[in-house]
HTML snippet that shows the backbone in 3Dmol.js (N, CA, C, O; Angstrom):
<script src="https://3Dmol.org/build/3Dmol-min.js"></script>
<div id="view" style="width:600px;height:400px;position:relative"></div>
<script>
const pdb = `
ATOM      1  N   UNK A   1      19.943 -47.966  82.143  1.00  0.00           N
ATOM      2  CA  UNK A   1      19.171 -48.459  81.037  1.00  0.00           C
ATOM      3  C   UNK A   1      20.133 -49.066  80.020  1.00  0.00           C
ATOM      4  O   UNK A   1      21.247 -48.608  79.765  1.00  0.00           O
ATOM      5  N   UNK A   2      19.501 -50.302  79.389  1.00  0.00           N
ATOM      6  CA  UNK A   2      20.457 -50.764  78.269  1.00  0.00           C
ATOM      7  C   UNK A   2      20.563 -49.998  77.294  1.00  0.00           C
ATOM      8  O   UNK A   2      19.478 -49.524  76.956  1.00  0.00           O
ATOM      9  N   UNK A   3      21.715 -49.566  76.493  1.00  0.00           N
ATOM     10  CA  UNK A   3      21.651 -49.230  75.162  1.00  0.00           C
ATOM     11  C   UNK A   3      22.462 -50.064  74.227  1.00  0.00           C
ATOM     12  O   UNK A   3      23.498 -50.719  74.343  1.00  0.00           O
ATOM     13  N   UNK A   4      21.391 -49.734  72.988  1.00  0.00           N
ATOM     14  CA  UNK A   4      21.709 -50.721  72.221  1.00  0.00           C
ATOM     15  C   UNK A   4      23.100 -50.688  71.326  1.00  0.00           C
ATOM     16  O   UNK A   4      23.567 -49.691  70.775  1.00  0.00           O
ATOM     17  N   UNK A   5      23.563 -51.831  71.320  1.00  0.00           N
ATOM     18  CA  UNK A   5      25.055 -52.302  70.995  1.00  0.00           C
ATOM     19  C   UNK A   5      24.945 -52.924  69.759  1.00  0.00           C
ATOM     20  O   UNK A   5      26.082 -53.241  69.408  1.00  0.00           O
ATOM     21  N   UNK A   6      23.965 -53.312  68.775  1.00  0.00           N
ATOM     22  CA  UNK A   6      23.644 -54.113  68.177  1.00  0.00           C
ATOM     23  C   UNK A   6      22.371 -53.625  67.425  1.00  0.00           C
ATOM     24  O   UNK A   6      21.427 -53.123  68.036  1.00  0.00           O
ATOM     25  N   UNK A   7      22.384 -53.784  66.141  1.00  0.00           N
ATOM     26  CA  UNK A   7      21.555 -53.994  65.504  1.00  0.00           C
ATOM     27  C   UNK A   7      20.052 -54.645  65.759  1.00  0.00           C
ATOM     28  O   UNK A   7      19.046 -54.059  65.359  1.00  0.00           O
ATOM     29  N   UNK A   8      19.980 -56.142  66.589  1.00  0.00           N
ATOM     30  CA  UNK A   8      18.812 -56.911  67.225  1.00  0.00           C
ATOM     31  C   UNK A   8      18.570 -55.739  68.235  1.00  0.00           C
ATOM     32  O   UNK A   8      17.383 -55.554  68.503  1.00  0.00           O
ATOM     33  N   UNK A   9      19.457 -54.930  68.833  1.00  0.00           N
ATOM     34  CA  UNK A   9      19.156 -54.733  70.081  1.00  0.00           C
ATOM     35  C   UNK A   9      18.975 -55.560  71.582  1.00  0.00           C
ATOM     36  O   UNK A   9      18.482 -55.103  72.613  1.00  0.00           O
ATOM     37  N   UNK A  10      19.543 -56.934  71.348  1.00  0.00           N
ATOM     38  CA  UNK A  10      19.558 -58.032  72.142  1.00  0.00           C
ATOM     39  C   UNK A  10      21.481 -57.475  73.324  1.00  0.00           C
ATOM     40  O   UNK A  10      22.642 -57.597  72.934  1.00  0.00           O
ATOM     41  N   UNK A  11      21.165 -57.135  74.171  1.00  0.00           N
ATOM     42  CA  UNK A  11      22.473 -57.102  75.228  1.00  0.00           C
ATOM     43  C   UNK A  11      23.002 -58.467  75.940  1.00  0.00           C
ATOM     44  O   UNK A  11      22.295 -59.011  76.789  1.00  0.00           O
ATOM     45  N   UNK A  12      24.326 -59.030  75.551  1.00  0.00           N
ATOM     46  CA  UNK A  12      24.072 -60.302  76.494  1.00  0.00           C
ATOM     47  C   UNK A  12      24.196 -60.123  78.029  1.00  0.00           C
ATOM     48  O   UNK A  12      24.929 -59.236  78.467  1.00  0.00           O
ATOM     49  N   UNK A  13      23.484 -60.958  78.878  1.00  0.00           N
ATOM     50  CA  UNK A  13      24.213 -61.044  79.988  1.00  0.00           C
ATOM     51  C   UNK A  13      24.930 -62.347  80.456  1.00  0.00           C
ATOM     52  O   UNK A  13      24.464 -63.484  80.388  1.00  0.00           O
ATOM     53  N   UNK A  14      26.068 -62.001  80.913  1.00  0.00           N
ATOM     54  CA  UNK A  14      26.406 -63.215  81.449  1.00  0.00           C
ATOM     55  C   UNK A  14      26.652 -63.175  83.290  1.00  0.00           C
ATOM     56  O   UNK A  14      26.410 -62.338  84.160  1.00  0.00           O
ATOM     57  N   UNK A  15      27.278 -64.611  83.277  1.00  0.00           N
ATOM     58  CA  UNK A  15      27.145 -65.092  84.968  1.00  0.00           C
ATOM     59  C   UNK A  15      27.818 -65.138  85.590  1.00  0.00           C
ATOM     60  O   UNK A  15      27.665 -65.672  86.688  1.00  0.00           O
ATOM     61  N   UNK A  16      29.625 -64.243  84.929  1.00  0.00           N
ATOM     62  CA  UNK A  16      30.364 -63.513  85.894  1.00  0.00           C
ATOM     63  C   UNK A  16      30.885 -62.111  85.172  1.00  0.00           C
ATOM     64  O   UNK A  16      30.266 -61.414  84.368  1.00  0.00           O
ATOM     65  N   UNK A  17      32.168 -61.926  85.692  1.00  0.00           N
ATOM     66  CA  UNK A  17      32.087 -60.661  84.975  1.00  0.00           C
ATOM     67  C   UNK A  17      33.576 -60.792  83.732  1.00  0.00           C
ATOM     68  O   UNK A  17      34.705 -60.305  83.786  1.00  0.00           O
ATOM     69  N   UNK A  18      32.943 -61.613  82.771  1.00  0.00           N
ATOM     70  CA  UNK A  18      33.805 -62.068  81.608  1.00  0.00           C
ATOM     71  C   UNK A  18      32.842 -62.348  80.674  1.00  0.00           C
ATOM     72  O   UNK A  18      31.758 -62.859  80.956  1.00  0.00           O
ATOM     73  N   UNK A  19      33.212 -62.017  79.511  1.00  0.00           N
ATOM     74  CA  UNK A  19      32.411 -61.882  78.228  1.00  0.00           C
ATOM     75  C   UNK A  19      32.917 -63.347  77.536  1.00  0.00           C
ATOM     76  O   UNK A  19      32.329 -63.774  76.542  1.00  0.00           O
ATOM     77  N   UNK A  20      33.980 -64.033  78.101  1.00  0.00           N
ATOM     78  CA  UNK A  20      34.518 -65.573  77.799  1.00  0.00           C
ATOM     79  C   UNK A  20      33.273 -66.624  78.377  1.00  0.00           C
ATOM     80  O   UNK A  20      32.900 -67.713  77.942  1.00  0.00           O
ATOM     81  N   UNK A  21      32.756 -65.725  79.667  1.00  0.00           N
ATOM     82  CA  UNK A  21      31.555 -67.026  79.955  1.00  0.00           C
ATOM     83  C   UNK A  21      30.210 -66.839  78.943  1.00  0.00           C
ATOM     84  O   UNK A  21      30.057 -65.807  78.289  1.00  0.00           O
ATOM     85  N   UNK A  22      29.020 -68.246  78.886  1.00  0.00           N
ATOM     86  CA  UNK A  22      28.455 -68.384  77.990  1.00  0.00           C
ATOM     87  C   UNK A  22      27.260 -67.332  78.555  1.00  0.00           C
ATOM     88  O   UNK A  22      27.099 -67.157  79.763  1.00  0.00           O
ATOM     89  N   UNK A  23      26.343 -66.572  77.403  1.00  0.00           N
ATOM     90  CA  UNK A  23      25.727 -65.564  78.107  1.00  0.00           C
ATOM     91  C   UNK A  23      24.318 -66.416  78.355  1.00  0.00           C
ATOM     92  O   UNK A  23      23.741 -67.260  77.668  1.00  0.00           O
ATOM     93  N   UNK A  24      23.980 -65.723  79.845  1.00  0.00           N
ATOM     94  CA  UNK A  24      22.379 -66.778  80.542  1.00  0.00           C
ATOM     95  C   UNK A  24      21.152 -65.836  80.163  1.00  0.00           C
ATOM     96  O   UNK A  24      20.024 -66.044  80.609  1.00  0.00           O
ATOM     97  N   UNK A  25      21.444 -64.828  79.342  1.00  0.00           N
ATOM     98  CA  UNK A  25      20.009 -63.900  79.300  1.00  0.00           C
ATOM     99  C   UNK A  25      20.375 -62.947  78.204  1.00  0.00           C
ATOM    100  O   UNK A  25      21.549 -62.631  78.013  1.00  0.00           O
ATOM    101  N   UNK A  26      19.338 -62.463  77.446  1.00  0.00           N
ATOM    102  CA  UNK A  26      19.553 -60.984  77.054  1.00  0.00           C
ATOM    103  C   UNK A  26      19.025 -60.172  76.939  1.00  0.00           C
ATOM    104  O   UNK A  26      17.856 -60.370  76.606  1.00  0.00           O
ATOM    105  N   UNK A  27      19.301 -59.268  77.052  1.00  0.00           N
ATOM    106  CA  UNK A  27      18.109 -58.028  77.507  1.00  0.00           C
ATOM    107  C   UNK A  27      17.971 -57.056  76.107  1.00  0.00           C
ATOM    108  O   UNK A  27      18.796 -57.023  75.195  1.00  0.00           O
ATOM    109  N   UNK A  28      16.744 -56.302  76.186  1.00  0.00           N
ATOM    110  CA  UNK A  28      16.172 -55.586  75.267  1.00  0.00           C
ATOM    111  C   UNK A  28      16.670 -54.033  74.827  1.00  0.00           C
ATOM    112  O   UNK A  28      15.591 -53.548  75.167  1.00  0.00           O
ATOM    113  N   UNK A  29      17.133 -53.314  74.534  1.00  0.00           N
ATOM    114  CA  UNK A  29      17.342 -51.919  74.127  1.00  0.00           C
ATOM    115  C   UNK A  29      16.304 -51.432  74.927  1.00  0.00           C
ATOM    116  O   UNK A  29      15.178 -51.920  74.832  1.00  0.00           O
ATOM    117  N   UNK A  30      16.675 -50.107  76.063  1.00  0.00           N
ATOM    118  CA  UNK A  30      16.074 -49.722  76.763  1.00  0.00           C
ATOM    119  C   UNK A  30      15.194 -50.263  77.757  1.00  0.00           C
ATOM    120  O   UNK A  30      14.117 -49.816  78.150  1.00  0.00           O
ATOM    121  N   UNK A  31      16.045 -51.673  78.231  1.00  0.00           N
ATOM    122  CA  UNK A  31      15.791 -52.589  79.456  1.00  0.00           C
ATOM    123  C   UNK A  31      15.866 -51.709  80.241  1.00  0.00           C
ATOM    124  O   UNK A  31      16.500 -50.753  79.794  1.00  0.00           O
ATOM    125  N   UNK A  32      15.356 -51.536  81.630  1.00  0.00           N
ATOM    126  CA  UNK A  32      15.663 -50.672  82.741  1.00  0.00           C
ATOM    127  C   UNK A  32      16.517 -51.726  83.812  1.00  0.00           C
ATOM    128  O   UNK A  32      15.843 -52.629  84.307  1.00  0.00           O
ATOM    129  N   UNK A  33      17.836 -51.650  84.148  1.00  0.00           N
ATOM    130  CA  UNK A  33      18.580 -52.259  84.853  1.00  0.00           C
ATOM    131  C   UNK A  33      19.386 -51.242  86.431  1.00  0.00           C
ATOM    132  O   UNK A  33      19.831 -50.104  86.286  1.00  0.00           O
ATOM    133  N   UNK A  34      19.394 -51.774  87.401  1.00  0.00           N
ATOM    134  CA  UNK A  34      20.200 -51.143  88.338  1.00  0.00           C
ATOM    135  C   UNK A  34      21.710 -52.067  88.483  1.00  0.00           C
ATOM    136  O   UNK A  34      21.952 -53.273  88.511  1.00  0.00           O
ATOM    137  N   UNK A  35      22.392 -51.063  88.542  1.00  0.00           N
ATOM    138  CA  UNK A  35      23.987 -50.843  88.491  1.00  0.00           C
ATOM    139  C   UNK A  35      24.774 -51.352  90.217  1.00  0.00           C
ATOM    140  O   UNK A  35      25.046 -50.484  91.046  1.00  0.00           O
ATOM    141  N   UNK A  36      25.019 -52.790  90.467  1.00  0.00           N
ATOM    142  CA  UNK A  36      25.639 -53.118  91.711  1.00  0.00           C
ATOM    143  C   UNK A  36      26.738 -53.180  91.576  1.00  0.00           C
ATOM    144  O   UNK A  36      27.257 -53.358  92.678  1.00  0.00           O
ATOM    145  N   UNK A  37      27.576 -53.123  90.664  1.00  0.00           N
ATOM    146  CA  UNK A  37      29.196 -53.636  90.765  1.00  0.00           C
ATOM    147  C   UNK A  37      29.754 -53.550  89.868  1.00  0.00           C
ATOM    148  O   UNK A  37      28.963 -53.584  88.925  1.00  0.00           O
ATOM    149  N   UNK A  38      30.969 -53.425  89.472  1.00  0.00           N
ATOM    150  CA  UNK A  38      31.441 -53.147  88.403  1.00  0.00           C
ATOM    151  C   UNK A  38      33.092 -53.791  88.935  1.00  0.00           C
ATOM    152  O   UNK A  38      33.503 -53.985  90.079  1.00  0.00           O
ATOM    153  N   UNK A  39      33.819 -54.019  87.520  1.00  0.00           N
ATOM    154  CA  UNK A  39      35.309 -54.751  87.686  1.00  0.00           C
ATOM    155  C   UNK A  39      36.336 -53.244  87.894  1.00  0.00           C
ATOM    156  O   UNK A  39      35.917 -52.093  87.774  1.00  0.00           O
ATOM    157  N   UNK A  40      37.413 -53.558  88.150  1.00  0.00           N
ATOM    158  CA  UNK A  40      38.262 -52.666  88.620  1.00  0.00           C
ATOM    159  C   UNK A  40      38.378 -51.982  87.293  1.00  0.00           C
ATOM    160  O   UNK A  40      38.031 -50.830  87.035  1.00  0.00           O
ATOM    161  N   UNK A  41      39.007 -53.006  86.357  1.00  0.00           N
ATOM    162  CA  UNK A  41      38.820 -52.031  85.280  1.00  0.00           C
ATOM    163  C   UNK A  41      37.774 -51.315  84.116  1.00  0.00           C
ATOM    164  O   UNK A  41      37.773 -50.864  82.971  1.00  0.00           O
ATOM    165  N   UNK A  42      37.083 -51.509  85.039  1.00  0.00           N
ATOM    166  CA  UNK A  42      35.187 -50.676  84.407  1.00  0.00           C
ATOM    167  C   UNK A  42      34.932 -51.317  82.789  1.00  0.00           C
ATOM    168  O   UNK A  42      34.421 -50.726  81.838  1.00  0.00           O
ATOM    169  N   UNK A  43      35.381 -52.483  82.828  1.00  0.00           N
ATOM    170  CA  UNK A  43      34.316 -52.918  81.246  1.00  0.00           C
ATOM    171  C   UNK A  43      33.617 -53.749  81.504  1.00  0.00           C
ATOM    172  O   UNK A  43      32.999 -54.214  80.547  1.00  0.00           O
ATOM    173  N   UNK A  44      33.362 -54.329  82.819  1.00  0.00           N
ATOM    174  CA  UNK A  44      31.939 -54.719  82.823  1.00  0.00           C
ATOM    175  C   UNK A  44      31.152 -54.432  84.318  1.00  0.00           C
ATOM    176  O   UNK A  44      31.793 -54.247  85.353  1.00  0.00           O
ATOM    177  N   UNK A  45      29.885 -54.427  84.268  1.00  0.00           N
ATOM    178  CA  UNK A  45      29.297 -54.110  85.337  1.00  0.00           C
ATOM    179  C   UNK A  45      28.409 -55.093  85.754  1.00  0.00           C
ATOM    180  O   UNK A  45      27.940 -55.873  84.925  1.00  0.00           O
ATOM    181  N   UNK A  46      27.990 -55.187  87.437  1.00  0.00           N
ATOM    182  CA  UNK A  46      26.880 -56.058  87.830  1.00  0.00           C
ATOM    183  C   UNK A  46      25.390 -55.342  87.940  1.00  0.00           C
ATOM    184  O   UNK A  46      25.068 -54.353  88.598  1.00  0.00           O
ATOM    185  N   UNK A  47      24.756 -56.010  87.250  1.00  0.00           N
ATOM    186  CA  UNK A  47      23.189 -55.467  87.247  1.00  0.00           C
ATOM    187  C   UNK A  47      22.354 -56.430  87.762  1.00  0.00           C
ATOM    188  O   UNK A  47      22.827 -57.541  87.999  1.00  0.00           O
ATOM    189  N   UNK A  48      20.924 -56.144  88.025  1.00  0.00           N
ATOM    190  CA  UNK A  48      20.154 -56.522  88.804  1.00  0.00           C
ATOM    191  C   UNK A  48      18.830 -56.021  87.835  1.00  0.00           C
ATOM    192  O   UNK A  48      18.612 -54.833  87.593  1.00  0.00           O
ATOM    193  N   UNK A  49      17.966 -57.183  87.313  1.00  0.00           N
ATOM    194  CA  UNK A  49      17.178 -56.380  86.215  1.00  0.00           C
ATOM    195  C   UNK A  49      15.250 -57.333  86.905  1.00  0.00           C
ATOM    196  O   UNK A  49      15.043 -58.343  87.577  1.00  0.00           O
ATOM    197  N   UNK A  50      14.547 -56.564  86.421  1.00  0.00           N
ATOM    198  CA  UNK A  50      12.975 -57.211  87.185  1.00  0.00           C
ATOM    199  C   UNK A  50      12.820 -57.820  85.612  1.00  0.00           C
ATOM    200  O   UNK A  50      13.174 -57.261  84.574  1.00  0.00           O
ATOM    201  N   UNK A  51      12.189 -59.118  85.765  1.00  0.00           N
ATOM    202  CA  UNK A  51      11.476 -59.415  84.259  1.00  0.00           C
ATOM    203  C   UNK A  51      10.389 -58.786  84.260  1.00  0.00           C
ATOM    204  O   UNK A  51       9.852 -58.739  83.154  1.00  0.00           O
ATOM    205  N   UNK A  52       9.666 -58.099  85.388  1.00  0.00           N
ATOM    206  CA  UNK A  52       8.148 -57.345  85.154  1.00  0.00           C
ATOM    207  C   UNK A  52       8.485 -55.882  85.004  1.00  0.00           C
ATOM    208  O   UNK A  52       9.208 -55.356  85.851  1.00  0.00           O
ATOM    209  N   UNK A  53       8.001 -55.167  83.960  1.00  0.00           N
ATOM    210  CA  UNK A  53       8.157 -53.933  83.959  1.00  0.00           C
ATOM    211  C   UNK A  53       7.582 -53.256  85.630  1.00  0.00           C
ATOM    212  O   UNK A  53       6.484 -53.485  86.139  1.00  0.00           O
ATOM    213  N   UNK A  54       8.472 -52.571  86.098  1.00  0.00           N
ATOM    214  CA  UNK A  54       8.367 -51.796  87.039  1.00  0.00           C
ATOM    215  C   UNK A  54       8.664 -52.683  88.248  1.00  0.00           C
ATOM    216  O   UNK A  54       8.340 -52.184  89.326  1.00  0.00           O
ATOM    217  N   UNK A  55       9.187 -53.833  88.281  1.00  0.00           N
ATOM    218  CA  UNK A  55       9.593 -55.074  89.754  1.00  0.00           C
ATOM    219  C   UNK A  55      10.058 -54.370  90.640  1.00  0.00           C
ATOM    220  O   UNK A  55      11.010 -53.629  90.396  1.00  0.00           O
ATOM    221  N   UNK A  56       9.584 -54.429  91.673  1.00  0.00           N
ATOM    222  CA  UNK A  56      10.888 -53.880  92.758  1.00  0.00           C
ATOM    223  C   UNK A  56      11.677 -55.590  93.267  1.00  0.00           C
ATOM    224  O   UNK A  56      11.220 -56.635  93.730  1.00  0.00           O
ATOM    225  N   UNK A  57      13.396 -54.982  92.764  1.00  0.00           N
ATOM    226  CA  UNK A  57      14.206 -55.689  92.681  1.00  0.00           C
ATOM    227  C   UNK A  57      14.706 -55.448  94.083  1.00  0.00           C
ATOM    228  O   UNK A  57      15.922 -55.627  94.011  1.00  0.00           O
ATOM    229  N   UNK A  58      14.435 -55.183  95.127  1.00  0.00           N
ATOM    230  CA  UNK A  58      14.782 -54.448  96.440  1.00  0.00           C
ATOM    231  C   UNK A  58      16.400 -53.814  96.619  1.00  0.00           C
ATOM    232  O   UNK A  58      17.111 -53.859  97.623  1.00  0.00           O
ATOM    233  N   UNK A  59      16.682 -53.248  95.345  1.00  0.00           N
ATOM    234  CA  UNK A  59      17.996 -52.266  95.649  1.00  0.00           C
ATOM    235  C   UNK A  59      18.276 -51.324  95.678  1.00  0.00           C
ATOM    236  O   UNK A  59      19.330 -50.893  95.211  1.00  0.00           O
ATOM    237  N   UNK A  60      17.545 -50.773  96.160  1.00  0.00           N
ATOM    238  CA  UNK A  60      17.398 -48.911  96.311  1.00  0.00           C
ATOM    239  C   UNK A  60      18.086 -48.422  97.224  1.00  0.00           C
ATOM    240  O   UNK A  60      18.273 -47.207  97.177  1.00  0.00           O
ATOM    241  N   UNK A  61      18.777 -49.331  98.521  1.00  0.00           N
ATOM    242  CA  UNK A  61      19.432 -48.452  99.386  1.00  0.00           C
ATOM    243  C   UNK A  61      20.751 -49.539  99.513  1.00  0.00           C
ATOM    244  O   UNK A  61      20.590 -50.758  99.453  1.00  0.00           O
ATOM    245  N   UNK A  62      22.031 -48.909  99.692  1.00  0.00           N
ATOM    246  CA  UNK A  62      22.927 -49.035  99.454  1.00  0.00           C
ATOM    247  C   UNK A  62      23.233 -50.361 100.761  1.00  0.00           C
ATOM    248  O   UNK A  62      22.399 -50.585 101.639  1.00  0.00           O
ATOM    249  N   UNK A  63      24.336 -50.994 100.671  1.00  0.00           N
ATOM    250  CA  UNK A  63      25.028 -52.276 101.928  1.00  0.00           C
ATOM    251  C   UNK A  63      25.925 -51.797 102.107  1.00  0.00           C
ATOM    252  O   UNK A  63      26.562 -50.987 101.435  1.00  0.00           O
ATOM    253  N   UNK A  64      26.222 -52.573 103.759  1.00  0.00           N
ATOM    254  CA  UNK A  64      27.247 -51.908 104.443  1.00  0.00           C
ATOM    255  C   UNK A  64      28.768 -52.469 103.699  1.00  0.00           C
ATOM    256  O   UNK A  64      29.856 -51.893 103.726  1.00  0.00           O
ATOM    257  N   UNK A  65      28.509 -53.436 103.219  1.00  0.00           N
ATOM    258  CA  UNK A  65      29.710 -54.951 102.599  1.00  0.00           C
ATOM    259  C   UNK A  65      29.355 -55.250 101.311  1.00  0.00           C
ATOM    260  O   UNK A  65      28.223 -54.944 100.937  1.00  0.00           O
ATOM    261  N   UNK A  66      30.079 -55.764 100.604  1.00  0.00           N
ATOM    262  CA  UNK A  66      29.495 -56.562  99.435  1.00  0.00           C
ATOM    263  C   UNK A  66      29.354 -57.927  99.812  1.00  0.00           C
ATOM    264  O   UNK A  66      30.008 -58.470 100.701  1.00  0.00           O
ATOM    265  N   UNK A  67      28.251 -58.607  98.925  1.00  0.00           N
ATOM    266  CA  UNK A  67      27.404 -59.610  99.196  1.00  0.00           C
ATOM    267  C   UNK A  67      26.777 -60.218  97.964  1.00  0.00           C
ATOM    268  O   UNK A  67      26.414 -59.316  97.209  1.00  0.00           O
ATOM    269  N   UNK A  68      26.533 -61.351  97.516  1.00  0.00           N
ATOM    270  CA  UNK A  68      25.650 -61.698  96.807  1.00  0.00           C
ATOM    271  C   UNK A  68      24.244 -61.323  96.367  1.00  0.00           C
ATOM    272  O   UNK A  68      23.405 -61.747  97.161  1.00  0.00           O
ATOM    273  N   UNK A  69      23.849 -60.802  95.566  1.00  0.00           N
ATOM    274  CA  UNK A  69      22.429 -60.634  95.176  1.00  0.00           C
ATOM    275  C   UNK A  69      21.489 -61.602  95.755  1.00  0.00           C
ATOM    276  O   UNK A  69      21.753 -62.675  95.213  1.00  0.00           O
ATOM    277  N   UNK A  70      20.523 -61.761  96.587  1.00  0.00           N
ATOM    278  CA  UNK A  70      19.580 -62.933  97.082  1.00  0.00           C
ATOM    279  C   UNK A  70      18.010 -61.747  96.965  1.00  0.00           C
ATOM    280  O   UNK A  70      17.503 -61.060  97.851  1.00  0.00           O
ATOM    281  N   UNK A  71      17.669 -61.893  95.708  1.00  0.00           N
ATOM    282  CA  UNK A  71      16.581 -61.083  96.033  1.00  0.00           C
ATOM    283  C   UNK A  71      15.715 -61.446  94.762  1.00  0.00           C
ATOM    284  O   UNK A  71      16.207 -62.214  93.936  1.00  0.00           O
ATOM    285  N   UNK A  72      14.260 -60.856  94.538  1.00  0.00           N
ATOM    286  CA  UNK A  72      13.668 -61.811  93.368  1.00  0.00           C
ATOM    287  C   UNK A  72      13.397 -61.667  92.108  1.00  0.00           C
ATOM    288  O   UNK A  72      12.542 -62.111  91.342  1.00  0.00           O
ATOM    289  N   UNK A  73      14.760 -60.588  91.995  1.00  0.00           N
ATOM    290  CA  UNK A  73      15.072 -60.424  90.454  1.00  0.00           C
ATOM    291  C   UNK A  73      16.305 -60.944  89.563  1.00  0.00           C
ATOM    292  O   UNK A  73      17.133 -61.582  90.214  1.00  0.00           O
ATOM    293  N   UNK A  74      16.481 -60.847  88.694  1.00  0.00           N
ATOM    294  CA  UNK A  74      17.482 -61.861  87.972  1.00  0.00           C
ATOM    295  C   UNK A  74      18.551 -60.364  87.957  1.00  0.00           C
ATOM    296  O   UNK A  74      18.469 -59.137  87.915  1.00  0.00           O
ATOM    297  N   UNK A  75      19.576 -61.502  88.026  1.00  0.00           N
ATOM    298  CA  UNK A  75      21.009 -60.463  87.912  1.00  0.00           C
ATOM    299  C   UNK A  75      22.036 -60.897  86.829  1.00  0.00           C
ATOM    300  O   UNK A  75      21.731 -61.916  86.210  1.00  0.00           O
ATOM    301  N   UNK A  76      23.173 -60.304  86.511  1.00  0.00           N
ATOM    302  CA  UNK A  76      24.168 -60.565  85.414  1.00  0.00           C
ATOM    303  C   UNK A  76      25.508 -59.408  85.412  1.00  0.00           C
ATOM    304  O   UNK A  76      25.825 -58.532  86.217  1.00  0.00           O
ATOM    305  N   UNK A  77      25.922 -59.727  84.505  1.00  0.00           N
ATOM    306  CA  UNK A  77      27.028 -58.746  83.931  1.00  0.00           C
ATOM    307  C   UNK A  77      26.614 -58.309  82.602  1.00  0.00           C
ATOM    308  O   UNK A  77      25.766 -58.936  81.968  1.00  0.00           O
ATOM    309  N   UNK A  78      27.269 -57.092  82.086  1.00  0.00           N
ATOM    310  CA  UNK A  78      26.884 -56.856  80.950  1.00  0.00           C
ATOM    311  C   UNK A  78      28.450 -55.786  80.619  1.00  0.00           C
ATOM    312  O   UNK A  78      29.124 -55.216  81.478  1.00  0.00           O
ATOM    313  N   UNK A  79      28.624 -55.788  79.468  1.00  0.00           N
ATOM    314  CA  UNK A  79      29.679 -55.136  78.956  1.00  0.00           C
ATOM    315  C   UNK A  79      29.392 -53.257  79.228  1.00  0.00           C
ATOM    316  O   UNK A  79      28.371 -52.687  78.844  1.00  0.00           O
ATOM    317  N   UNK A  80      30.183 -52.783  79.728  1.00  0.00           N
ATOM    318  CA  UNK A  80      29.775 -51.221  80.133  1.00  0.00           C
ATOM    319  C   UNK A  80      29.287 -50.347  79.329  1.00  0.00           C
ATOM    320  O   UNK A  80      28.342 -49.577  79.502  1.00  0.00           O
ATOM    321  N   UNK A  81      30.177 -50.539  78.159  1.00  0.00           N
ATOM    322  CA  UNK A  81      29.477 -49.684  77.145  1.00  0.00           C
ATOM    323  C   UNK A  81      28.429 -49.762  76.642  1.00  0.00           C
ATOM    324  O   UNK A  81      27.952 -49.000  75.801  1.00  0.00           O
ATOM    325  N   UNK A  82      27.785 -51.053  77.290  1.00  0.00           N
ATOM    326  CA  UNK A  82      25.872 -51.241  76.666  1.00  0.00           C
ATOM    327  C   UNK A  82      25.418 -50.567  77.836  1.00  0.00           C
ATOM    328  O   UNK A  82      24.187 -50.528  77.841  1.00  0.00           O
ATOM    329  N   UNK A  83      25.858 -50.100  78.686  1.00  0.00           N
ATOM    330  CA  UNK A  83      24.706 -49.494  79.725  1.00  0.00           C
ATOM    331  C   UNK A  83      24.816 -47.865  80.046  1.00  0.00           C
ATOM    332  O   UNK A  83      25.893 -47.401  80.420  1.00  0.00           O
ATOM    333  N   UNK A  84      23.665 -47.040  79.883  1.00  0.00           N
ATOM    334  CA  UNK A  84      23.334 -45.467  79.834  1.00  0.00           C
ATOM    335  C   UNK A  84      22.774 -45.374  81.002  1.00  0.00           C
ATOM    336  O   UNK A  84      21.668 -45.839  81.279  1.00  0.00           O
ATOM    337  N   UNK A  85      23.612 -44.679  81.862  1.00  0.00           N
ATOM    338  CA  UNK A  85      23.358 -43.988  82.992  1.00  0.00           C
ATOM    339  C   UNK A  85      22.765 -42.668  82.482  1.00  0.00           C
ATOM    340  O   UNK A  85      23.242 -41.887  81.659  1.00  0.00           O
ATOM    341  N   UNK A  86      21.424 -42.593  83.273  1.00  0.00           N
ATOM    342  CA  UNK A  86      20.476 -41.723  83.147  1.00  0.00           C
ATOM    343  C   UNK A  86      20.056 -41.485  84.862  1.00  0.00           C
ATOM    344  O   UNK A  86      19.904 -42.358  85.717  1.00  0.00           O
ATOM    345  N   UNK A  87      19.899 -39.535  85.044  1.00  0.00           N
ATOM    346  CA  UNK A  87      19.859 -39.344  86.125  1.00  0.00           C
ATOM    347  C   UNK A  87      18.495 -39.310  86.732  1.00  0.00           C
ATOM    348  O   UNK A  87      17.592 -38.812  86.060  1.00  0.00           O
ATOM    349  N   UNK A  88      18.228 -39.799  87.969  1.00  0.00           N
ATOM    350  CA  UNK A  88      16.801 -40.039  88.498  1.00  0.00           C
ATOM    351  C   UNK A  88      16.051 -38.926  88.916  1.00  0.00           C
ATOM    352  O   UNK A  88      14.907 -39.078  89.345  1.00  0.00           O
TER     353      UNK A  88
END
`;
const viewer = $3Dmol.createViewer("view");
viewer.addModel(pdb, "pdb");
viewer.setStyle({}, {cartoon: {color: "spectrum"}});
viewer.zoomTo();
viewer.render();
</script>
């Protein structure tokens, strides 16, 4: 889940995993996002987010490889410390 970093509560995302690229989305304080990837040195992560509350984004079970996201939810990076891992 996003947490908020900001006052708006607006999280950017951007379209690799650098806060130098321009951000393509932003998400809401307590967006619900799933967690695909992350940089070696853990300050930013790859997410995978539904614009419909409750989307199935089809990532619930893990790949054998890493791979590109091809599925019909929108994806990004987001800075780590905006995102609260909460247990299912």
């Amino acid at each position: 889940m996003i947490s908020d970093p900001a006052p708006d509560g607006a999280v950017m995302v951007f379209p690799g995993d650098s806060t130098e690229l321009d951000a393509v989305d932003y998400l809401a304080d307590g967006k619900q996002v799933w967690i695909c990837d992350g940089t070696e040195a853990g300050d930013m992560v790859g997410i995978v987010y539904s614009e419909e509350p409750g989307g199935d984004c089809e990532v619930s079970s893990p790949v054998e490889e890493d791979r590109d996201y091809v599925g019909p939810c929108s994806w990004g990076w987001v800075v780590s410390t905006w995102v609260q891992v909460e247990a299912g």
